[in-house]
C-alpha positions in Angstrom: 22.3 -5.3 8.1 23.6 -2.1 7.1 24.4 -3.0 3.5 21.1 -3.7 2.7 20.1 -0.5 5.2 21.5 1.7 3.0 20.4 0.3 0.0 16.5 0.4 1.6 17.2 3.7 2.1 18.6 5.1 -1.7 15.2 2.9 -2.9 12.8 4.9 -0.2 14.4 7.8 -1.6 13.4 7.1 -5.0 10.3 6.2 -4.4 9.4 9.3 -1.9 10.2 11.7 -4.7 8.2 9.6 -7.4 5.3 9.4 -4.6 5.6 13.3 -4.1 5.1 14.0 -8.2 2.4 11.7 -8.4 0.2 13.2 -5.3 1.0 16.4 -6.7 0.1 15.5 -10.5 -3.1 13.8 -8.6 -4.1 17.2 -7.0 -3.9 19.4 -10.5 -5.9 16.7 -12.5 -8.9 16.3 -10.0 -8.9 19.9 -10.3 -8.9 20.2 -14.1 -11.8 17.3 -13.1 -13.7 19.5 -11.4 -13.4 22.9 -13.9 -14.0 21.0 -16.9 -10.8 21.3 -18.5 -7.9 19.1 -20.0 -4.5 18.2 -19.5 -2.9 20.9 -20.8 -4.6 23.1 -18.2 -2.6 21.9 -15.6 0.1 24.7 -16.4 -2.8 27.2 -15.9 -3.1 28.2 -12.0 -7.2 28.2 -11.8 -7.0 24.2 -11.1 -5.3 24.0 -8.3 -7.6 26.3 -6.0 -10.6 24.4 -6.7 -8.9 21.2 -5.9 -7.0 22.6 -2.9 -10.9 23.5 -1.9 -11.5 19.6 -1.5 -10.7 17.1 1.3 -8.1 15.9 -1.5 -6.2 19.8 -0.5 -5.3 18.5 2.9 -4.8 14.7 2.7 -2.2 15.9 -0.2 -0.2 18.3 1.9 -0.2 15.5 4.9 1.1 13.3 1.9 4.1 15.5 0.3 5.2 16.2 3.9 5.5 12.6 4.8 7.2 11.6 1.4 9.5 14.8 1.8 10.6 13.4 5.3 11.5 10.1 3.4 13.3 11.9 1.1 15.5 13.6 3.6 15.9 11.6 6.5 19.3 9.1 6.4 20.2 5.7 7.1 20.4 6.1 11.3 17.2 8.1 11.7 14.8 4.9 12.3 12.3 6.8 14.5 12.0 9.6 11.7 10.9 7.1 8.5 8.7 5.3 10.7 6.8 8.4 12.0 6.6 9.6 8.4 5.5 6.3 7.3 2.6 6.5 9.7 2.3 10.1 8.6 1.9 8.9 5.4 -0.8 6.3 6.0 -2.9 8.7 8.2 -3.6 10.9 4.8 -5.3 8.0 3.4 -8.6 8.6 5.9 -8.6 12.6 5.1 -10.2 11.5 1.4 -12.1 9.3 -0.4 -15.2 7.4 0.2 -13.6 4.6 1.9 -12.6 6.8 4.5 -15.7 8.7 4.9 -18.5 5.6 5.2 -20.5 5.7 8.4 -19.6 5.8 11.0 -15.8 7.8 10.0 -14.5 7.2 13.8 -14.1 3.6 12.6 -13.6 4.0 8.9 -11.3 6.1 8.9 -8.8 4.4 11.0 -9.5 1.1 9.2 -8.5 3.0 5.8 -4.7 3.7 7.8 -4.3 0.6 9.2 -5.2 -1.1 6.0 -2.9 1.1 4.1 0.0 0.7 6.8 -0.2 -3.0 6.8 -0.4 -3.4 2.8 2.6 -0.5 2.8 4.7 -2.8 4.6 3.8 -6.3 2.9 4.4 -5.4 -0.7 7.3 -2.9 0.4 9.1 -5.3 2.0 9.3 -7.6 -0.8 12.3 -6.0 -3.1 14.3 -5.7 0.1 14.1 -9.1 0.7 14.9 -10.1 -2.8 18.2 -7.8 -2.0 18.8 -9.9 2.0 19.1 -13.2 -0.5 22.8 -11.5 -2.2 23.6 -11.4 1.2 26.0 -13.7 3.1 23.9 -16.8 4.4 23.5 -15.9 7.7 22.7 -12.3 7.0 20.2 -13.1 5.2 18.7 -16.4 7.3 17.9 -13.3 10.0 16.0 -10.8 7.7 14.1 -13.7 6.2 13.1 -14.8 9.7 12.2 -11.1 10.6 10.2 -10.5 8.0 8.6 -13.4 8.8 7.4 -12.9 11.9 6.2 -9.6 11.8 4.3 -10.2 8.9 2.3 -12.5 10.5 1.1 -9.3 12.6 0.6 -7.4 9.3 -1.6 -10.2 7.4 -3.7 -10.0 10.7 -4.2 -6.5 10.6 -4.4 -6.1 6.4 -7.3 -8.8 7.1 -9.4 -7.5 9.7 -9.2 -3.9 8.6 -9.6 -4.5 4.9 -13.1 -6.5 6.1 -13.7 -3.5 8.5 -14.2 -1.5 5.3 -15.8 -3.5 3.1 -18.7 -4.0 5.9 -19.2 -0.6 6.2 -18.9 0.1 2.9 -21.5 -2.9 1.3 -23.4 -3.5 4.9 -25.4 -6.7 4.2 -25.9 -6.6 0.5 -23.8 -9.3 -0.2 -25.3 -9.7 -3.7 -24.0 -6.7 -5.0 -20.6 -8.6 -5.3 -22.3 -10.0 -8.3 -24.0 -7.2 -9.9 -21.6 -4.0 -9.7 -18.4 -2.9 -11.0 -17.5 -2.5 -7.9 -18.1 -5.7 -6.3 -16.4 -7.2 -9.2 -13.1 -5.2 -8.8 -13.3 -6.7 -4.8 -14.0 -9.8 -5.9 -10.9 -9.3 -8.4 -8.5 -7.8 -5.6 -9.4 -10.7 -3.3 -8.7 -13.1 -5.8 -5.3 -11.8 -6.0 -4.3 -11.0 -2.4 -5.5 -15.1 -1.9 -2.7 -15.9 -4.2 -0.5 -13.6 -1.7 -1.8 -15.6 0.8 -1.2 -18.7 -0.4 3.0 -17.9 -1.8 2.9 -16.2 1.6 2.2 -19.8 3.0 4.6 -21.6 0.9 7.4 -19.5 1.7 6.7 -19.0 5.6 6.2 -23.3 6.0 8.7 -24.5 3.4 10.9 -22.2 2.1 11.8 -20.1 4.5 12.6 -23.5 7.4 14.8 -24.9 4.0 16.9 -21.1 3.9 17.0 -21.9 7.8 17.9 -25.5 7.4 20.8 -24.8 4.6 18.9 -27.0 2.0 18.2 -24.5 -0.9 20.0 -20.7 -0.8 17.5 -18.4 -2.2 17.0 -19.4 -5.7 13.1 -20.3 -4.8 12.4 -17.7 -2.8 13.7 -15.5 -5.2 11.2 -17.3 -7.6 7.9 -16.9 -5.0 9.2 -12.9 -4.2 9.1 -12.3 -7.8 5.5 -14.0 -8.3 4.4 -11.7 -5.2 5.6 -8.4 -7.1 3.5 -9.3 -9.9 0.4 -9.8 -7.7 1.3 -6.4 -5.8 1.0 -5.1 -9.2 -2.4 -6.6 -9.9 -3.7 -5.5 -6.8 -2.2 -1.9 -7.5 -4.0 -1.6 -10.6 -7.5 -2.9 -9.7 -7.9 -1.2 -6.7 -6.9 2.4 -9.2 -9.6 1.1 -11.0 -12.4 1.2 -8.6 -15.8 3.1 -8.9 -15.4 6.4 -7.3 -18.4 5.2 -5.1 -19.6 1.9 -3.9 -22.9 0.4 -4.6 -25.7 1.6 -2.7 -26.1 -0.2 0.6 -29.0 -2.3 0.9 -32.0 -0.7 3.2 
């Protein structure tokens, strides 16, 4: 509805230019990373060429573009935010060891689809807090949106988020156990389970009871909250990740 359109919007805004510092704080630092310096070097200019230098240079600029488009484009340009959004998740694969495991035809569009499909799960979850202050019916219909396309995007978060971890791990299954690394995965998939499972709740109870007229919002708004929480965790353990994986078994 166009209330809750424009609203979207004014957040996507926000977050576009936060998005747009962050990527560019992230390209100064890996520099100073890579010369040996500190923080306060990133007002010095000999950072940012040896980080431009990297694959991080390009995924970077693909990024600020994207974000920028978010940042400018209005309520009524749908096409536009949606190109930049895919924009945005195509960076992902120009970067990073998860897009470059062998062989990087299939990593690499694994890495954007995973991205895309986690982009739109845990970014859809404040505007639906925001459909529940909308009039019943309003609301009823973004609810039941949201619910059937996510179904699509669970699918695809699934499949291309076990894509990667195959290539990355191959058949050394054990190294769950015995790295950092497997133990962050084993973390992550811990939490995006409980997504899973509030995910179930709402789709085959709450959501029919919305439908139904026998509870307005108030549990929904309850489960939404819990899954913004768990975004969070998620967030912050896959940040923390190894800069490599463990090596694959031969």
């Amino acid at each position: 509805p166009p209330p809750l359109a424009r609203q979207c919007v004014r957040l996507a805004r926000w977050f576009a230019a936060a998005g747009i510092l962050a990527a560019t704080a992230r390209l100064g630092l890996a520099g100073v990373e890579l010369g040996g310096g500190s923080v306060a070097d990133l007002l010095q200019a000999w950072p940012w060429p040896l980080a431009l230098d990297t694959s991080l240079g390009p995924a970077t600029a693909v990024a600020v573009l994207a974000l920028g488009l978010l940042l400018l484009l209005g309520p009524d340009a749908a096409f536009g935010r949606g190109s930049a959004a895919l924009l945005l998740a195509a960076s992902f694969p120009l970067t990073g060891h998860a897009a470059t495991a062998p062989p990087r035809w299939l990593a690499g569009p694994s890495l954007a689809l995973h991205v895309l499909a986690a982009a739109f799960w845990a970014g859809s979850l404040v505007p639906l807090l925001l459909a529940l202050g909308l009039e019943r019916d309003s609301a009823v219909a973004v609810v039941q949106r949201f619910s059937r396309v996510a179904m699509l995007a669970v699918l695809a978060l699934t499949l291309a988020g076990g894509m990667l971890t195959l290539l990355q791990l191959g058949c050394d299954w054990p190294a769950l156990s015995r790295t950092d690394w497997g133990w962050r995965l084993l973390a992550k998939l811990a939490l995006v389970g409980g997504l899973l499972a509030i995910a179930a709740v709402n789709r085959l109870w709450l959501t029919p009871a919305l439908v139904a007229g026998r509870m307005f919002g108030c549990r929904l708004r309850t489960t939404l909250a819990l899954d913004l929480l768990l975004v969070v965790g998620v967030l912050g353990v896959t940040a923390s990740f190894p800069l490599s994986p463990p090596p694959r078994a031969t």
